[in-house]
C-alpha positions as CSV (number, residue, x, y, z in Angstrom):
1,X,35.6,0.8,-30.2
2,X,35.7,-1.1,-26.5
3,X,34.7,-4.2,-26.1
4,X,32.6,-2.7,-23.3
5,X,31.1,-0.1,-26.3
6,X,29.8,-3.5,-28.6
7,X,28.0,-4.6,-25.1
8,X,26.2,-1.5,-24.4
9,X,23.1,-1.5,-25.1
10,X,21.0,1.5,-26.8
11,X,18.8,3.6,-24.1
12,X,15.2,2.9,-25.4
13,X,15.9,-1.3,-25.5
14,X,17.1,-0.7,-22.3
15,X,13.8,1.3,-20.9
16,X,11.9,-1.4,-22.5
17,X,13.4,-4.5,-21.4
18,X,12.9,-3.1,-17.5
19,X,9.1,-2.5,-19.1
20,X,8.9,-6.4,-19.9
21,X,10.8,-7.2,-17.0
22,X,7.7,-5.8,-14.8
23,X,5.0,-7.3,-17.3
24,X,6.7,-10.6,-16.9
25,X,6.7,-11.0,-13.4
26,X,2.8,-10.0,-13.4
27,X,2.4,-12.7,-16.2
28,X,3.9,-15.1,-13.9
29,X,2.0,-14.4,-10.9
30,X,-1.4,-14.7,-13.2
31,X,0.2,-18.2,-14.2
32,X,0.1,-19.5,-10.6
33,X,-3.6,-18.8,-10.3
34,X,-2.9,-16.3,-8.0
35,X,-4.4,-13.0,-8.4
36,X,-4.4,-9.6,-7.3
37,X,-7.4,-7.8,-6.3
38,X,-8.2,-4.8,-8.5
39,X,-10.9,-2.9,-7.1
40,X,-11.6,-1.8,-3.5
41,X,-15.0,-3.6,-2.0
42,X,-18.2,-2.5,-2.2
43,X,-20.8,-1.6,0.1
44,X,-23.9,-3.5,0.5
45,X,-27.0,-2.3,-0.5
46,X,-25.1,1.3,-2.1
47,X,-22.9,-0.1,-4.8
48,X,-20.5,2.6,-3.4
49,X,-17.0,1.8,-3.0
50,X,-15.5,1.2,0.8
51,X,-13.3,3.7,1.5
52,X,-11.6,1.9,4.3
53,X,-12.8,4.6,6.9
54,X,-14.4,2.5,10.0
55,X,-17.1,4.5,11.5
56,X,-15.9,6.0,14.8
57,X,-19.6,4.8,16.3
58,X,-18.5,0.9,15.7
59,X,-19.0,-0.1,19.5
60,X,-22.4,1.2,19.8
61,X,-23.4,-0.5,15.7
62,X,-25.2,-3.7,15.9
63,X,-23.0,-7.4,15.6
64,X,-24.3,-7.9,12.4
65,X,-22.8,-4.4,11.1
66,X,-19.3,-5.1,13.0
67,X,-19.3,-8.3,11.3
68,X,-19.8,-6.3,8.0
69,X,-16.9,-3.8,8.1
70,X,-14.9,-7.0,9.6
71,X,-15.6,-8.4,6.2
72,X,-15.1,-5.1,4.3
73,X,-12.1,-4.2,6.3
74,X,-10.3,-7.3,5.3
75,X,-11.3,-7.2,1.5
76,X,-9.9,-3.3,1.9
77,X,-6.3,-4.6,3.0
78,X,-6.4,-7.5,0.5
79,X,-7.0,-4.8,-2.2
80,X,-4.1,-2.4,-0.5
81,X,-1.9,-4.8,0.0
82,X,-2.1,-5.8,-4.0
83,X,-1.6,-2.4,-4.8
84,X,1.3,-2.1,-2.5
85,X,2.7,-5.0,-4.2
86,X,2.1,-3.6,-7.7
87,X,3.7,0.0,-6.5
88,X,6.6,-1.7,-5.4
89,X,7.3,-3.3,-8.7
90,X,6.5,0.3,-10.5
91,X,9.1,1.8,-8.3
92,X,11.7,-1.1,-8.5
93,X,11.6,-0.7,-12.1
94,X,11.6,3.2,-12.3
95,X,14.6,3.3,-10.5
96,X,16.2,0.6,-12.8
97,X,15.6,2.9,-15.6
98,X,17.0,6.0,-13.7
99,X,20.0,3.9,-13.4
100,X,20.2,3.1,-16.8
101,X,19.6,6.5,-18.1
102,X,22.0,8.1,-15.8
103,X,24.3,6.0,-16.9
104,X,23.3,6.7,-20.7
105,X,23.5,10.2,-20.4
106,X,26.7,10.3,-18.6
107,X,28.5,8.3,-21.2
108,X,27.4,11.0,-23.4
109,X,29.1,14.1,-21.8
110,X,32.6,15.5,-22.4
111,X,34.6,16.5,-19.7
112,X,36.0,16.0,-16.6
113,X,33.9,13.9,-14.1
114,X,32.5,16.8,-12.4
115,X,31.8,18.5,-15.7
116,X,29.7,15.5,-17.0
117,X,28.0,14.6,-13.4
118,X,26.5,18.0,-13.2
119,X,25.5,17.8,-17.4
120,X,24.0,14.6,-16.8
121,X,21.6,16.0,-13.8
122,X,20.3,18.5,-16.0
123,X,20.0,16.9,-19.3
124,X,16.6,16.0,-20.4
125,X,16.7,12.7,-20.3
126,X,17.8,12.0,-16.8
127,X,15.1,14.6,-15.3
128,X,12.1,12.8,-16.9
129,X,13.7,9.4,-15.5
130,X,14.1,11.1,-12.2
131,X,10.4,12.8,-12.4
132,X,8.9,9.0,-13.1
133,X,11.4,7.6,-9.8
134,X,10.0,10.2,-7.6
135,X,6.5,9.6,-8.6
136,X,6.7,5.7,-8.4
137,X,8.1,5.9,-5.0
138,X,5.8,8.5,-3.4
139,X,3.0,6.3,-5.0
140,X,4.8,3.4,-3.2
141,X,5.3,4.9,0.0
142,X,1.3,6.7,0.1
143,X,0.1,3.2,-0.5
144,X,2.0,1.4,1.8
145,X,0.8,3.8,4.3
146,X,-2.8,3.2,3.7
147,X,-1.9,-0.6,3.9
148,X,-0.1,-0.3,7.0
149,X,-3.6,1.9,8.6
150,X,-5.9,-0.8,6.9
151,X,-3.9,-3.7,8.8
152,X,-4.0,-1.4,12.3
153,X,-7.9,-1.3,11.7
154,X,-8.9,-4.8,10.8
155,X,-7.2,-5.6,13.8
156,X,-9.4,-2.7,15.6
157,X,-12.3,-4.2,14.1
158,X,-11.2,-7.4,15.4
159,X,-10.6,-6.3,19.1
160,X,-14.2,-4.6,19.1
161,X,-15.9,-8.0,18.0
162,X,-14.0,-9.7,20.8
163,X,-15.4,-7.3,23.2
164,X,-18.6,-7.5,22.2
165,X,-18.5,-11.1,22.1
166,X,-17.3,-11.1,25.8
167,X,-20.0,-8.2,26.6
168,X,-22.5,-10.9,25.9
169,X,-21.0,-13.8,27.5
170,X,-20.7,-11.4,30.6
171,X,-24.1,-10.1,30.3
172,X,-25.9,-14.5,30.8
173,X,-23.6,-13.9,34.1
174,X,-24.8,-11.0,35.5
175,X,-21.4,-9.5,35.3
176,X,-19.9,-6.0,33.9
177,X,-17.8,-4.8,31.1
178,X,-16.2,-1.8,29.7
179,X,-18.0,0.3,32.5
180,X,-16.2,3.2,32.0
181,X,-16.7,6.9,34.0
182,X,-18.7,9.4,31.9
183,X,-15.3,11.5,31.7
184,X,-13.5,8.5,30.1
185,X,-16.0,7.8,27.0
186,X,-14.4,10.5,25.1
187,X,-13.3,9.0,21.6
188,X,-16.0,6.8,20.5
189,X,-12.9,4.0,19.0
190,X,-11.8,3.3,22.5
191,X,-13.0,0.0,24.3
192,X,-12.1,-0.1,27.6
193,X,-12.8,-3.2,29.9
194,X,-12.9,-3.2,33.9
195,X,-11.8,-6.6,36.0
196,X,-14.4,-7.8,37.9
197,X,-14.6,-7.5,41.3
């Protein structure tokens, strides 16, 4: 037996050190305090869930409502950005295990190099590791997508209270804003503003 053999260790310790590995780190981040938000906000009044959709009729809603989805908005990406975080570690330690198992499975196989490469891609073992990589990193990258569009629309959100706030410091003045030709207002998310003359 190698001295590299007596160091190896068995598959399933393996799997389920990377398991604690994950737990850990989430242990730790509970021991600072710190926490991750675990559900998506709810709406007012419904006691429905916010499905981080802003209405596409946000400039013509009332202050008080913009403020509300501003609120709502940024309780959304705190929740996304959590489960980003949480997906990441998922897919971090999926693909420590595919390693691992790979690895395993190889060191199993007879043959030449080629011979065991190609047994090692089809033996059991390696697909299910391989299934749960793929399915940790799609997870990972769908989320960070609906992070990355949560971001994009609190700052939307934020521009449009901006506007309105200037809409009524303009209005005391007797001055315009976001006049816009009828054949402009097409796509009811898009403030425009006009320089005064």
């Amino acid at each position: 037996m190698s001295p590299s053999d007596t160091m190896s260790m068995p598959l399933d310790a393996g799997l389920d050190r990377y398991d604690e590995a994950e737990e850990r780190a989430l242990a730790r981040v509970v021991g600072t305090g710190l926490s991750l938000r675990t559900a998506a906000p709810k709406l007012r009044g419904s006691g429905e869930y916010f499905d981080g959709r802003v209405p596409t009729n946000l400039g013509s809603v009332s202050p008080a409502e913009i403020g509300e989805y501003y609120g709502l908005m940024v309780e959304y990406t705190d929740y996304a950005e959590g489960q980003t975080v949480l997906a990441r570690a998922e897919m971090l330690s999926a693909e420590a295990k595919l390693d691992l198992v790979r690895a395993a499975v190889r060191k199993s196989k007879v043959g030449t190099a080629q011979d065991k490469g190609d047994l090692a891609l089809i033996d059991v073992r390696y697909v299910e590791a391989n299934a749960n990589y793929i399915e940790a990193r799609t997870y990972f990258e769908l989320i960070s997508a609906i992070g990355d569009a949560a971001r994009r629309d609190v700052k939307f959100v934020s521009r449009v209270i901006e506007t309105k706030k200037m809409e009524l410091e303009m209005g005391g003045r007797g001055g315009s804003l976001s006049r816009v030709p009828n054949n402009e207002r097409e796509g009811a998310n898009r403030f425009r503003t006009r320089r005064r003359e």
